[in-house]
N, CA, C and O atoms as a MOPAC input file, in Angstrom:
PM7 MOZYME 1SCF
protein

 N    -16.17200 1   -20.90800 1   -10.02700 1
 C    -15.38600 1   -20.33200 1   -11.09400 1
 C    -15.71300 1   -18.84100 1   -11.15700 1
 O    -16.74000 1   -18.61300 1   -10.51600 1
 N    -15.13900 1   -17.65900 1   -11.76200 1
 C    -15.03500 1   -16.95700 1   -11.18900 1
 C    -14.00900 1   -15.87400 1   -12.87000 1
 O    -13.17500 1   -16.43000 1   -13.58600 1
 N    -14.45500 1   -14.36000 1   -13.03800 1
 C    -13.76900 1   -14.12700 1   -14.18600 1
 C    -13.55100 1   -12.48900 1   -13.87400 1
 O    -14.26700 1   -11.49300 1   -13.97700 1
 N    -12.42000 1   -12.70400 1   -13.51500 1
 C    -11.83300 1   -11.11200 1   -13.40800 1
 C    -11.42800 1   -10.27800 1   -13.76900 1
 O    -10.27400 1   -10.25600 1   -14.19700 1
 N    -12.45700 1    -8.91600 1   -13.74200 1
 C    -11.96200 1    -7.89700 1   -14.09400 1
 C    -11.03200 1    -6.73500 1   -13.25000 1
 O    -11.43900 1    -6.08900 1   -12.28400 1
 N    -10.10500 1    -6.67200 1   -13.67500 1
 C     -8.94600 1    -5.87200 1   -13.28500 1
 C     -9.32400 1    -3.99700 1   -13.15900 1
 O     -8.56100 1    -3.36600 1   -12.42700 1
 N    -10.22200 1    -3.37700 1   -13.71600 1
 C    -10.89800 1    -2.44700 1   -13.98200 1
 C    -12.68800 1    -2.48500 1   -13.66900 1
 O    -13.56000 1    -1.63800 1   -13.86900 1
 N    -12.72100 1    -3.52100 1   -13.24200 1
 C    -14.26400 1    -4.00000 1   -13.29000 1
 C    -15.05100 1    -2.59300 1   -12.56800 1
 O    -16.19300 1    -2.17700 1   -12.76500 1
 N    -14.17500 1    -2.15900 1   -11.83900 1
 C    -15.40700 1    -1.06300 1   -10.90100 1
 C    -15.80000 1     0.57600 1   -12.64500 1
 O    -16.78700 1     1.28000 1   -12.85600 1
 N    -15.01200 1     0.50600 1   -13.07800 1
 C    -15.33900 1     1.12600 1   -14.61200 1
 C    -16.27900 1     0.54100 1   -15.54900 1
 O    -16.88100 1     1.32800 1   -16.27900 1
 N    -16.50400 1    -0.65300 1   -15.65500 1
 C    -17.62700 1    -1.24400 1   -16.51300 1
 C    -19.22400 1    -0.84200 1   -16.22300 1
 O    -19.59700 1    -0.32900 1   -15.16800 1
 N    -19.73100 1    -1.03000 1   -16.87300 1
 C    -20.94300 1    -1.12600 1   -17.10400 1
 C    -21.74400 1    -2.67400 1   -16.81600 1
 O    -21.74800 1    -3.66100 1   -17.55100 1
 N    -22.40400 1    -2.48100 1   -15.47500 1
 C    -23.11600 1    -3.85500 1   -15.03100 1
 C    -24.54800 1    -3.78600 1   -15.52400 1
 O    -25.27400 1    -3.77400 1   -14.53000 1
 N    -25.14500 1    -3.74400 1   -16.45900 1
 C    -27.02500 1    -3.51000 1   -16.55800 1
 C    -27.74500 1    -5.12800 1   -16.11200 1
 O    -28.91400 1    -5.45700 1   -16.31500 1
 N    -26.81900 1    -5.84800 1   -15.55400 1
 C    -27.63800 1    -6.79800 1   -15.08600 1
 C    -26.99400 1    -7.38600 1   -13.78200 1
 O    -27.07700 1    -8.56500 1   -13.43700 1
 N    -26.27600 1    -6.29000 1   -13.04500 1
 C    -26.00700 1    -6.28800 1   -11.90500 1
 C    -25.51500 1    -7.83100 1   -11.20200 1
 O    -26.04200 1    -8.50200 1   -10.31400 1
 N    -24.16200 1    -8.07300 1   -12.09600 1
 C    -23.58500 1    -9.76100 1   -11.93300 1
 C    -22.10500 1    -9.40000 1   -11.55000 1
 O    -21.17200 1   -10.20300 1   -11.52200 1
 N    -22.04600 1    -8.08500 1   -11.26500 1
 C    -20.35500 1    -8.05200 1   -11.21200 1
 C    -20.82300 1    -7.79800 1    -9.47700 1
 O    -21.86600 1    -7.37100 1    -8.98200 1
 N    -19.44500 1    -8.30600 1    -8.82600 1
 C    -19.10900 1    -8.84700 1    -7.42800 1
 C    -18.01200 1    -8.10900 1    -7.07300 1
 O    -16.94500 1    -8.38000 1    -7.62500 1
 N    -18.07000 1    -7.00400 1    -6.05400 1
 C    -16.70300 1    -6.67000 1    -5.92000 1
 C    -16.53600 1    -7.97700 1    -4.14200 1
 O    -17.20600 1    -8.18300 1    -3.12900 1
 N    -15.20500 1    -8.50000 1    -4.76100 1
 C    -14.90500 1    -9.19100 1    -3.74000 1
 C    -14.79200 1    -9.13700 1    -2.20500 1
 O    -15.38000 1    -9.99800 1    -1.55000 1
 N    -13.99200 1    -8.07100 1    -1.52300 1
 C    -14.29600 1    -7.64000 1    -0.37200 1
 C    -14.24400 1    -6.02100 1    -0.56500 1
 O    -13.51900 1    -5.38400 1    -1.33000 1
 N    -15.33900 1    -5.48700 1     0.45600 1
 C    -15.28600 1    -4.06400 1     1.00800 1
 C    -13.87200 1    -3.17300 1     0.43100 1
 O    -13.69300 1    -1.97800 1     0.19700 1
 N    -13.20700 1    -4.09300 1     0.36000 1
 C    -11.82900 1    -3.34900 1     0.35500 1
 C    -11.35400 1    -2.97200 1    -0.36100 1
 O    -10.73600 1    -1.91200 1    -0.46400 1
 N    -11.63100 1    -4.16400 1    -1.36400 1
 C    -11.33200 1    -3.92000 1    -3.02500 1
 C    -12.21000 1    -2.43300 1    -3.78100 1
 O    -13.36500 1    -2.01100 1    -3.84000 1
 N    -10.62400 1    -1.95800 1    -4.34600 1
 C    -11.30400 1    -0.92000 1    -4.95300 1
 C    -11.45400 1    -1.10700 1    -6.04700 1
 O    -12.59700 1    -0.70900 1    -6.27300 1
 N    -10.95000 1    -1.54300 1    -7.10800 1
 C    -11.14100 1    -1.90600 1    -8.71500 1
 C    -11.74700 1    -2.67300 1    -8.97800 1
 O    -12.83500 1    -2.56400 1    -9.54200 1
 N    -11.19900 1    -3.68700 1    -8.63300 1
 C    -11.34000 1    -5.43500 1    -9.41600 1
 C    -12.95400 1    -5.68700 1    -8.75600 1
 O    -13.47300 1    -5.55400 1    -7.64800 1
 N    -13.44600 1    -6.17100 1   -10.26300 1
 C    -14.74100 1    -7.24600 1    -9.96100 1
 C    -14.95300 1    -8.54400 1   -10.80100 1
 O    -14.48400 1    -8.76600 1   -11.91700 1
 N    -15.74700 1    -9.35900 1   -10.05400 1
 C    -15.67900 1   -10.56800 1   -10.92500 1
 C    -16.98200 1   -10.92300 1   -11.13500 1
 O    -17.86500 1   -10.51100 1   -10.38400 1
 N    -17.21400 1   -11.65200 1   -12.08700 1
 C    -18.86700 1   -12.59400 1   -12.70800 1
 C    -18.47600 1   -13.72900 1   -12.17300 1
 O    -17.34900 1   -14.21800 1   -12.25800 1
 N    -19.87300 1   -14.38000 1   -11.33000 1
 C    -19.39400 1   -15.66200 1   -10.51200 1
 C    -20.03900 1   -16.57700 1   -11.34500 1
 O    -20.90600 1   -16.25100 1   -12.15600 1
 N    -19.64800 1   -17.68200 1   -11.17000 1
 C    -20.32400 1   -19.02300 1   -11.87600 1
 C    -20.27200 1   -20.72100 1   -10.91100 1
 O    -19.35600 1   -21.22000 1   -10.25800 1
 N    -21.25500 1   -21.07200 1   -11.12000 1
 C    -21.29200 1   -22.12700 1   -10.12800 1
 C    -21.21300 1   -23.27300 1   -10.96200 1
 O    -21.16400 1   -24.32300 1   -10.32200 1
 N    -21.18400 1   -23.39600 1   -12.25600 1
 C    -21.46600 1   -24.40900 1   -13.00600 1
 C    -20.75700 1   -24.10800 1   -14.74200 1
 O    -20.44500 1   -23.02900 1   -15.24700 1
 N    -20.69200 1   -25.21100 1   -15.20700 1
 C    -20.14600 1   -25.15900 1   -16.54400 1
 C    -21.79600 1   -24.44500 1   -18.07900 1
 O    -21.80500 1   -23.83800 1   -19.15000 1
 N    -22.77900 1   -25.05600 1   -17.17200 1
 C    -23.82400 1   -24.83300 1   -17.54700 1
 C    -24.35100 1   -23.39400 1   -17.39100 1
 O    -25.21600 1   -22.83800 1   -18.06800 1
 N    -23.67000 1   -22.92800 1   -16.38900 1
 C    -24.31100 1   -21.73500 1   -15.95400 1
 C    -23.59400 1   -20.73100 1   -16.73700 1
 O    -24.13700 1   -19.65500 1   -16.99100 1
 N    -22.37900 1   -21.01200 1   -17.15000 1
 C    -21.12900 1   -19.85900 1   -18.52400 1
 C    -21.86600 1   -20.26600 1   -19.59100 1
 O    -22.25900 1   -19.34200 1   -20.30200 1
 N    -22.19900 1   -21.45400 1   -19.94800 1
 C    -22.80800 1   -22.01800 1   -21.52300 1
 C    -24.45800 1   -20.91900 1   -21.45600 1
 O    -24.74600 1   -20.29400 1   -22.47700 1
 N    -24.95800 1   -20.86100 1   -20.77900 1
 C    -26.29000 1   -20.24000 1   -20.63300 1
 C    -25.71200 1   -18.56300 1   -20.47500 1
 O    -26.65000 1   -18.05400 1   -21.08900 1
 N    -25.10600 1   -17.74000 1   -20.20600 1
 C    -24.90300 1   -16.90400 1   -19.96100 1
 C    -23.82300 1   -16.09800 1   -20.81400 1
 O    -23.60300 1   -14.90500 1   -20.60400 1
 N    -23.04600 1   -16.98100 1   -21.97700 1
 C    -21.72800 1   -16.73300 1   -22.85800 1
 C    -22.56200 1   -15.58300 1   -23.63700 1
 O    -21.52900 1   -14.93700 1   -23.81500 1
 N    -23.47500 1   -14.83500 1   -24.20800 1
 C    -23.60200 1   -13.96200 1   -25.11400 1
 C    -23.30200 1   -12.63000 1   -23.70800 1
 O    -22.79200 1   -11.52500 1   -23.89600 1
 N    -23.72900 1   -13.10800 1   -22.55300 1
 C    -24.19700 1   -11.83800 1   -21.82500 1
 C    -22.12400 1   -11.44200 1   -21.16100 1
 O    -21.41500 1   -10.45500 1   -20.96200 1
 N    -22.03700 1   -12.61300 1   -21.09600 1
 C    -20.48800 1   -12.60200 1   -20.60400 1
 C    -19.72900 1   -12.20400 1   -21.74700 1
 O    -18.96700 1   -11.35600 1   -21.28200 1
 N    -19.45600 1   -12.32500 1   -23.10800 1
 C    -19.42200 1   -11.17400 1   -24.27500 1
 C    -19.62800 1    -9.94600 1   -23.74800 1
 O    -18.64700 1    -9.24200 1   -23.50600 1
 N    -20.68800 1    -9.57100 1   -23.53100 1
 C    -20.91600 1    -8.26200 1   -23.44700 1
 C    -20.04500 1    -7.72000 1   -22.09400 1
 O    -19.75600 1    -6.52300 1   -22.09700 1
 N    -19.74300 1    -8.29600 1   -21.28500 1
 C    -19.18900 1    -7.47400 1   -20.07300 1
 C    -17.31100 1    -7.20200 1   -20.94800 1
 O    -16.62200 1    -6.19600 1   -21.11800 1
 N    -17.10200 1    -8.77200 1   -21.31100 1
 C    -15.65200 1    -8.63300 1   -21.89200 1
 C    -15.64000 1    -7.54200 1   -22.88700 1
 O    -14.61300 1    -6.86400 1   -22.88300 1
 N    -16.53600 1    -7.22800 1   -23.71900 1
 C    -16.23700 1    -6.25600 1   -24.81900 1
 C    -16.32200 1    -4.74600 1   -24.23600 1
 O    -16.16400 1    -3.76500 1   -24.96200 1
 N    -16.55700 1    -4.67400 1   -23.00200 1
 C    -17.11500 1    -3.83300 1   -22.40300 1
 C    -15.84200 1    -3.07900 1   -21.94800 1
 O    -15.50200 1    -1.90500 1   -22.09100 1
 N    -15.20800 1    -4.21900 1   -21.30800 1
 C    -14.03000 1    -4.13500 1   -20.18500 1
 C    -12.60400 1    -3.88800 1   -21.76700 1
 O    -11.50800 1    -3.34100 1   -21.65000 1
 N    -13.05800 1    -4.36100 1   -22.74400 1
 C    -11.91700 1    -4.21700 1   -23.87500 1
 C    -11.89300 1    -2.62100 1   -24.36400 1
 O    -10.94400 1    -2.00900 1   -24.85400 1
 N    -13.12900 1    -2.18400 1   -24.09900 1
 C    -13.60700 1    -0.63800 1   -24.74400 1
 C    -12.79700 1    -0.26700 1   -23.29000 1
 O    -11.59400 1    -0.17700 1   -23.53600 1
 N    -13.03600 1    -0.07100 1   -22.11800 1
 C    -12.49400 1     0.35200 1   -21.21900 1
 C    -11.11800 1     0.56700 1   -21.40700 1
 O    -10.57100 1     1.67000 1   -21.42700 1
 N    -10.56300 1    -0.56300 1   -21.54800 1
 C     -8.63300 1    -0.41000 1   -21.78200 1
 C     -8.26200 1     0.32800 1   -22.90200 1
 O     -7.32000 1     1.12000 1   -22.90100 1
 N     -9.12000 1     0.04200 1   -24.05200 1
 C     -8.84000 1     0.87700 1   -25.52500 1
 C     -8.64700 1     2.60500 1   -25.07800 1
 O     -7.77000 1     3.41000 1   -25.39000 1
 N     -9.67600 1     2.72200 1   -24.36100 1
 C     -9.84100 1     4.10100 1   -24.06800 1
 C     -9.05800 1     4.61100 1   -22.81200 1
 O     -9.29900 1     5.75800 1   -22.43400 1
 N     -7.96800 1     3.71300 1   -22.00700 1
 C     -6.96700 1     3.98700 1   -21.21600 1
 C     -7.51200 1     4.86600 1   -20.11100 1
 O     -6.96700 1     5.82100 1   -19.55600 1
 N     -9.13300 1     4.14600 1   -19.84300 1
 C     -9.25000 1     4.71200 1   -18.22700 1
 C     -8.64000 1     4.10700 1   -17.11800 1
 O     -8.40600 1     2.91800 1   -17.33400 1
 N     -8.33400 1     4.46100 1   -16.12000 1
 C     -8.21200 1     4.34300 1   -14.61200 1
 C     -8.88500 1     4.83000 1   -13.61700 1
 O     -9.23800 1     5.98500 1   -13.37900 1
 N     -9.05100 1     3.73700 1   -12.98600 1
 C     -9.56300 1     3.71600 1   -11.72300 1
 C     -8.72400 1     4.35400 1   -10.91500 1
 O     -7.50900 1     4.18900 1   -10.80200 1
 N     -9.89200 1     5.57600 1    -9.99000 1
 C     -9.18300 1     6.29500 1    -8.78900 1
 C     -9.03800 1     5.61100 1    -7.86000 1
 O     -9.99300 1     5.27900 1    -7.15700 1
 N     -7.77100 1     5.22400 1    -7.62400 1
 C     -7.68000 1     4.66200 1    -6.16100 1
 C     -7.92100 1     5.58800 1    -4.99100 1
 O     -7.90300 1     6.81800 1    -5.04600 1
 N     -8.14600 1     4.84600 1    -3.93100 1
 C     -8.01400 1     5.99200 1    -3.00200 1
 C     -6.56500 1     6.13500 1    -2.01900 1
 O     -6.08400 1     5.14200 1    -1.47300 1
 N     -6.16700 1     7.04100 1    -1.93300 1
 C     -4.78100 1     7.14800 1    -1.78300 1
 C     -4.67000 1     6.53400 1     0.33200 1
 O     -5.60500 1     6.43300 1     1.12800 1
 N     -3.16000 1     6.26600 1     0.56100 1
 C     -2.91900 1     5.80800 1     1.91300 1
 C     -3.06000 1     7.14600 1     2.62100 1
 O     -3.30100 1     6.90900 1     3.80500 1
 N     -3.01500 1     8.32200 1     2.41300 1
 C     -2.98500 1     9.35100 1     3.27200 1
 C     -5.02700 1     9.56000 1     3.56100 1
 O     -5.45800 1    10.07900 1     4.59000 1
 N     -6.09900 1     8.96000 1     2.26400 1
 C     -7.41100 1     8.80400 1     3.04600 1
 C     -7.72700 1     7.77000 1     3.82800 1
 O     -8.90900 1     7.84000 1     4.16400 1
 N     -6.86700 1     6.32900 1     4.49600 1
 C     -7.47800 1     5.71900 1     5.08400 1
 C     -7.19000 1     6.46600 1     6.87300 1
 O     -6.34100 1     7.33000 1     7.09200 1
 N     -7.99500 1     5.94800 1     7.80500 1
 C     -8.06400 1     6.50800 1     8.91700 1
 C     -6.75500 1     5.51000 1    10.03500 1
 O     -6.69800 1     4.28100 1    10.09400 1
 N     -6.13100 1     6.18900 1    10.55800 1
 C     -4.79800 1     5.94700 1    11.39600 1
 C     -5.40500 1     5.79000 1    12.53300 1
 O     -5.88000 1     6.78000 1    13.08800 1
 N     -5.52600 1     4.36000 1    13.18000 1
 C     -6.07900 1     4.14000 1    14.49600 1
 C     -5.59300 1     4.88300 1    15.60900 1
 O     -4.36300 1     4.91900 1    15.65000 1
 N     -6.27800 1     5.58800 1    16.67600 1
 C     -5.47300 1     6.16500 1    17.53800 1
 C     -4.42100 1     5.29600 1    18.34100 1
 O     -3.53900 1     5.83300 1    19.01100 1
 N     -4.57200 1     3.82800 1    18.22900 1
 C     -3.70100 1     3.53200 1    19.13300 1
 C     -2.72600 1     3.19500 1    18.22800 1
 O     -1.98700 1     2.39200 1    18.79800 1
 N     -2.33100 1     3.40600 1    17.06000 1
 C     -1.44000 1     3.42100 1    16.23500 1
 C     -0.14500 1     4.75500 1    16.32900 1
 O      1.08100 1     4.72100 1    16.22600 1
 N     -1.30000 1     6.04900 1    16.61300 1
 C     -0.58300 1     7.38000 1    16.77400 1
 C     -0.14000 1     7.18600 1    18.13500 1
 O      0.92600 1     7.70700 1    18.46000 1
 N     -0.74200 1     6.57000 1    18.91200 1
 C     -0.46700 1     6.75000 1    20.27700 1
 C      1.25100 1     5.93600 1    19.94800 1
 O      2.35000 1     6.44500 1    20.16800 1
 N      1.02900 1     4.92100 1    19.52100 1
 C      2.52100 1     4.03100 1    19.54400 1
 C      3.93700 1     5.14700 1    19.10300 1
 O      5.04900 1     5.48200 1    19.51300 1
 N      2.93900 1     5.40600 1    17.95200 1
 C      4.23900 1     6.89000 1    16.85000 1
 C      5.21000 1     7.60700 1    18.25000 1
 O      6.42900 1     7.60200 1    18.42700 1
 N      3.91200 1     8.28100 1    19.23000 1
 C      4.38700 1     8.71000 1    19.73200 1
 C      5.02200 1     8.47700 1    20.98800 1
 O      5.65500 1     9.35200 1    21.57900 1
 N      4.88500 1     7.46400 1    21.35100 1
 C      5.85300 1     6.46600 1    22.18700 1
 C      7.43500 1     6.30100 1    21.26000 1
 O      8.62800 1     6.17500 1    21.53700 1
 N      6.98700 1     6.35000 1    20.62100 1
 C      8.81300 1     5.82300 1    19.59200 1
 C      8.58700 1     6.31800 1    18.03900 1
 O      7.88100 1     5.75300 1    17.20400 1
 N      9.26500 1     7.36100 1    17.88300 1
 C      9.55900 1     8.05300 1    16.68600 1
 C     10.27700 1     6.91300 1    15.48000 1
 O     10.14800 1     6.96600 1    14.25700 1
 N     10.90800 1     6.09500 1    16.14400 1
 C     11.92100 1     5.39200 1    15.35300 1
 C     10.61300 1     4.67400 1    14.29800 1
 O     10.55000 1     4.60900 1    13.07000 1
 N      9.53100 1     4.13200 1    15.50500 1
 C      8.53700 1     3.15600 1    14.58700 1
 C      7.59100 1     4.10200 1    13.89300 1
 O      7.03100 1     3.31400 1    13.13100 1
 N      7.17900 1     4.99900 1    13.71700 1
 C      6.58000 1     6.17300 1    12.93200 1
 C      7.40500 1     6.06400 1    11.55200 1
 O      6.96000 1     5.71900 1    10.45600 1
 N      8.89100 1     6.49400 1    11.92800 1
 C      9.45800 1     6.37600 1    10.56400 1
 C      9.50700 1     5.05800 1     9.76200 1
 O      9.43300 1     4.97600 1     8.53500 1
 N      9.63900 1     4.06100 1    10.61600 1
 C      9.82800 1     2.49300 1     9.60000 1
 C      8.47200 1     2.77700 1     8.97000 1
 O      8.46600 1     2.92200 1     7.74800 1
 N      6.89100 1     2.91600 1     9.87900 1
 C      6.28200 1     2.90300 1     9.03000 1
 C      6.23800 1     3.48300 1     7.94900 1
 O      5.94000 1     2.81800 1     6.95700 1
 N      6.51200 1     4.84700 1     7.82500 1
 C      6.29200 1     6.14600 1     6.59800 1
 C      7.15800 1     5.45400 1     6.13200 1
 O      7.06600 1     5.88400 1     4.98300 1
 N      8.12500 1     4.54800 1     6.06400 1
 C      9.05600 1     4.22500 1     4.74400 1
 C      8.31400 1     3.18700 1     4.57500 1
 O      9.10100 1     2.93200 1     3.66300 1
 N      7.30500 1     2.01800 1     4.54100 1
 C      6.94400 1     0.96000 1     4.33600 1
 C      6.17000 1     1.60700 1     2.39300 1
 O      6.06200 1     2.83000 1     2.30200 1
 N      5.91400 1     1.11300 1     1.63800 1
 C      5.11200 1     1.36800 1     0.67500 1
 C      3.98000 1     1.84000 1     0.56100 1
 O      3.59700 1     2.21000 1     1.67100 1
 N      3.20400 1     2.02900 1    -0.25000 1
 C      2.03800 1     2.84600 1     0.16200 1
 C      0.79000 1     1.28100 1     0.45100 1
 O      0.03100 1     1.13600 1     1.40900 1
 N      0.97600 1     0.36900 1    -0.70200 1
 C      0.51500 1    -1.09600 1    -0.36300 1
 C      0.28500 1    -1.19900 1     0.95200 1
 O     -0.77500 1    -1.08500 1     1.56700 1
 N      1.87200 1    -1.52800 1     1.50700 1
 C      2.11000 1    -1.92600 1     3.05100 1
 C      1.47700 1    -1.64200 1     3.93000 1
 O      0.74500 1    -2.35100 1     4.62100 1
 N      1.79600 1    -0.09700 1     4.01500 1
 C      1.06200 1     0.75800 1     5.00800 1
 C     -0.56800 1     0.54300 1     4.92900 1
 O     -1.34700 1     0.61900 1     5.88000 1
 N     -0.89100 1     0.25200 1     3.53600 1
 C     -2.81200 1     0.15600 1     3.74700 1
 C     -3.03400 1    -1.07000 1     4.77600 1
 O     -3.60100 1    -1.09000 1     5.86900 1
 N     -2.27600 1    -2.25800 1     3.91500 1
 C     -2.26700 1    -3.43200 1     4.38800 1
 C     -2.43400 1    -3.60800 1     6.10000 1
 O     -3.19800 1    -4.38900 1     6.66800 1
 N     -1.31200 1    -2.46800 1     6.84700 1
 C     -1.77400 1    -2.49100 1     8.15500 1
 C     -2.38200 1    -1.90100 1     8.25300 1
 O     -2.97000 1    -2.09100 1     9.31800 1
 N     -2.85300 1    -0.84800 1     7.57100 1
 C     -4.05100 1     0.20200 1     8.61100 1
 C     -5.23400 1    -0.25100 1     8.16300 1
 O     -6.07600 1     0.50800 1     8.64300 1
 N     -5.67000 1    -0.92800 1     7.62100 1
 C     -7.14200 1    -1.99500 1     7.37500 1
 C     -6.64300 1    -2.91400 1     8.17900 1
 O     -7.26000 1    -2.94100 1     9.24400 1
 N     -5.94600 1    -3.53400 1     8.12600 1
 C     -6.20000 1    -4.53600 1     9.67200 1
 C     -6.07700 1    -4.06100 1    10.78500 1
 O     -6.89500 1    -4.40100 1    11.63900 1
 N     -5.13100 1    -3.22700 1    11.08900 1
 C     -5.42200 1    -3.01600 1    12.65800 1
 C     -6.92800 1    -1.97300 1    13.06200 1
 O     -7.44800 1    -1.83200 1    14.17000 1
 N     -7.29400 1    -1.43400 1    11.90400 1
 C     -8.58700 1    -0.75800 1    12.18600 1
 C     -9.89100 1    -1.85200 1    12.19700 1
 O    -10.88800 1    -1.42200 1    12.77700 1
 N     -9.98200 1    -3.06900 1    11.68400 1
 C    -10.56600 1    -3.99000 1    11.50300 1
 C    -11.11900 1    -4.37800 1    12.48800 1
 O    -12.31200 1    -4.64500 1    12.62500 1
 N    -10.12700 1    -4.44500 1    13.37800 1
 C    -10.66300 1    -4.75900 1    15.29100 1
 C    -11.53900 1    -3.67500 1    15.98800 1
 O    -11.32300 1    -2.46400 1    16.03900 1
 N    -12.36900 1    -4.24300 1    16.40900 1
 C    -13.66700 1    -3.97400 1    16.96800 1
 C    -12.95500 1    -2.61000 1    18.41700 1
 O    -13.20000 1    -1.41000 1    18.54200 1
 N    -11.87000 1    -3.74700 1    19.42600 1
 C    -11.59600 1    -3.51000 1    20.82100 1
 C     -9.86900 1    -2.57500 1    20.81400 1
 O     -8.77600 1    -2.97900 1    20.41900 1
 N    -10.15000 1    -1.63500 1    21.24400 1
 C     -9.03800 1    -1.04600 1    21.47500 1
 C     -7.91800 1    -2.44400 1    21.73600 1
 O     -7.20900 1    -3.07100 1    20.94900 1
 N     -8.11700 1    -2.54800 1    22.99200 1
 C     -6.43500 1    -3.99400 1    23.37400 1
 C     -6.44500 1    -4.63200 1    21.94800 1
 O     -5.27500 1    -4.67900 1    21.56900 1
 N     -7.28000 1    -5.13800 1    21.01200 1
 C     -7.19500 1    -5.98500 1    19.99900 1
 C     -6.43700 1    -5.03100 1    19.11900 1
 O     -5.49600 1    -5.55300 1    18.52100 1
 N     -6.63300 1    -3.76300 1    18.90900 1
 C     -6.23300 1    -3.11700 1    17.92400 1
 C     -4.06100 1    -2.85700 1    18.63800 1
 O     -3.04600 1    -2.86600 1    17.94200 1
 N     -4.15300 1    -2.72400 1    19.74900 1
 C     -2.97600 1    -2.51100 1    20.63200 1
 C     -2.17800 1    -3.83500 1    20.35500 1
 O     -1.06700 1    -3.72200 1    19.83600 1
 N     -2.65100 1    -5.05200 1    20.65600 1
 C     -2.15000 1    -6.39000 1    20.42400 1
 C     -1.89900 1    -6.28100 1    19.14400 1
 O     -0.70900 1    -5.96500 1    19.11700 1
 N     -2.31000 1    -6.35000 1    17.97800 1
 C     -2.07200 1    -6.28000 1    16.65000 1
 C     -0.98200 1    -5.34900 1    16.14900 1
 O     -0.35400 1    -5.60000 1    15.12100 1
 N     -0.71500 1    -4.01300 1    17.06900 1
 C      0.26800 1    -3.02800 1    16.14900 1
 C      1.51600 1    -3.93300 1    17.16200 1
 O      2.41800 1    -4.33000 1    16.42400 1
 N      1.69500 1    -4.24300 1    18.34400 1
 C      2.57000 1    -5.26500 1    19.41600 1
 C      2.67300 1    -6.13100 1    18.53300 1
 O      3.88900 1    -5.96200 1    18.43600 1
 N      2.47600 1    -6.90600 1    17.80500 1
 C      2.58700 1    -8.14600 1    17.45500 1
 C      3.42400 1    -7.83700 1    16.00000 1
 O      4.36700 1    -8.57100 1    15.70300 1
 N      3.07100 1    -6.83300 1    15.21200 1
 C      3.49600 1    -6.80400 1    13.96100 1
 C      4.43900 1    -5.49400 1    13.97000 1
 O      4.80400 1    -4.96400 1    12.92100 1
 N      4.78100 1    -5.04500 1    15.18100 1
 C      5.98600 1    -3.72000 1    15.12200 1
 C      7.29600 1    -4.51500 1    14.80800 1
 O      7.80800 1    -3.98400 1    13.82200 1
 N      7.90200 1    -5.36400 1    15.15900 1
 C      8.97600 1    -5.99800 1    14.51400 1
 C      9.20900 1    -6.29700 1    12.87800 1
 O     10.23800 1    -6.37700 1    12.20600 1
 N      7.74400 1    -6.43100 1    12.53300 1
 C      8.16000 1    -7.05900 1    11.25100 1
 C      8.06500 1    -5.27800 1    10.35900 1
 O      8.67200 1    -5.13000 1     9.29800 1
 N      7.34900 1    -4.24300 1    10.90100 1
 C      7.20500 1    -2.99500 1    10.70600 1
 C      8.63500 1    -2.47000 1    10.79900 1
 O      9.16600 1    -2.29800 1     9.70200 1
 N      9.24200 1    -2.23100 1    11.68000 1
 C     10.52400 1    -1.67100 1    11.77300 1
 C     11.96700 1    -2.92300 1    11.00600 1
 O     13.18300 1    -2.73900 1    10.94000 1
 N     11.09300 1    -4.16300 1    10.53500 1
 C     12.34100 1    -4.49300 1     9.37700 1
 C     11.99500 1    -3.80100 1     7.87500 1
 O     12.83000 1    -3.81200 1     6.97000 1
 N     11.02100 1    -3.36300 1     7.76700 1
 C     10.27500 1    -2.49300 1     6.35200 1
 C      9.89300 1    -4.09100 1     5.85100 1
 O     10.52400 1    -4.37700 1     4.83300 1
 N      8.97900 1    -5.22100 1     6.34800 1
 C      8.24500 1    -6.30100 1     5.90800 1
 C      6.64700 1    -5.37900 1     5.81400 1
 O      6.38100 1    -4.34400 1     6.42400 1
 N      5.57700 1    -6.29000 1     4.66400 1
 C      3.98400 1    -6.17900 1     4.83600 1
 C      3.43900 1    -6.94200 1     5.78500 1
 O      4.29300 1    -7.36400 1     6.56500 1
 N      2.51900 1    -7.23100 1     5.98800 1
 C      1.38600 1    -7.76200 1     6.62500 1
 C      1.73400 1    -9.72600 1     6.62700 1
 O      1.68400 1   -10.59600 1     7.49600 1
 N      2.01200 1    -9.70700 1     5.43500 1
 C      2.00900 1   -11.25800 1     4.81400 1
 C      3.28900 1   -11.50400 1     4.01600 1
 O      3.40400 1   -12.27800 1     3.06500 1
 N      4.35200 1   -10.62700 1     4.62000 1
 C      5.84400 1   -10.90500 1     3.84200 1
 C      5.94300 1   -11.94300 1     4.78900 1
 O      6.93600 1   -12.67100 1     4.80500 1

């Protein structure tokens, strides 16, 4: 079980229980729980994160995302651009979402061919303006 904060990377952890889910995630964190016993033992301290995260919204902060123009563009991604202009542009029209969506996965791969196979495999669904998981 599992209790998410939507702003969580803004809170205040002093007992170091908030989880950001993957590397990737920039905001959201969650308080994990393995048991019904384990929320019943822990409900004053789990108060405190919720009232925490309520002061947060009252006061209408946001979290800096980090924008699609800082993640890093695999070279064999530019290399493709410049094989075919047409697929450069589908991408730049994809959303800013979209576009992360592929450039964390195809940077994800370790091996150049893996990273080459991956932009091959998903340039069709790129040049219909689809994500990763449309």
């Amino acid at each position: 079980c599992a209790l998410l904060f939507h702003k969580g990377a803004l809170l205040n952890d002093p007992y170091d229980w908030l989880v950001q889910q993957t590397e990737n995630v920039q905001a959201a964190r969650q308080l994990r729980f393995e048991s019904l016993e384990e929320i019943q033992e822990k409900a004053s301290v789990i108060s405190e994160y919720i009232q925490n995260a309520i002061e947060v919204e009252k006061a209408g902060l946001e979290v800096q995302m980090k924008k699609t123009s800082e993640y890093q563009v695999p070279e064999e991604l530019t290399e493709a651009w410049k094989a075919d202009a047409g697929f450069e542009r589908a991408f730049n029209a994809l959303t800013p979402g979209r576009q992360r969506g592929y450039l964390l996965y195809f940077s994800q791969a370790k091996q150049s061919n893996t990273r080459k196979n991956r932009i091959e495999k998903y340039r069709d669904q790129i040049m219909e303006g689809k994500g990763l998981n449309d």
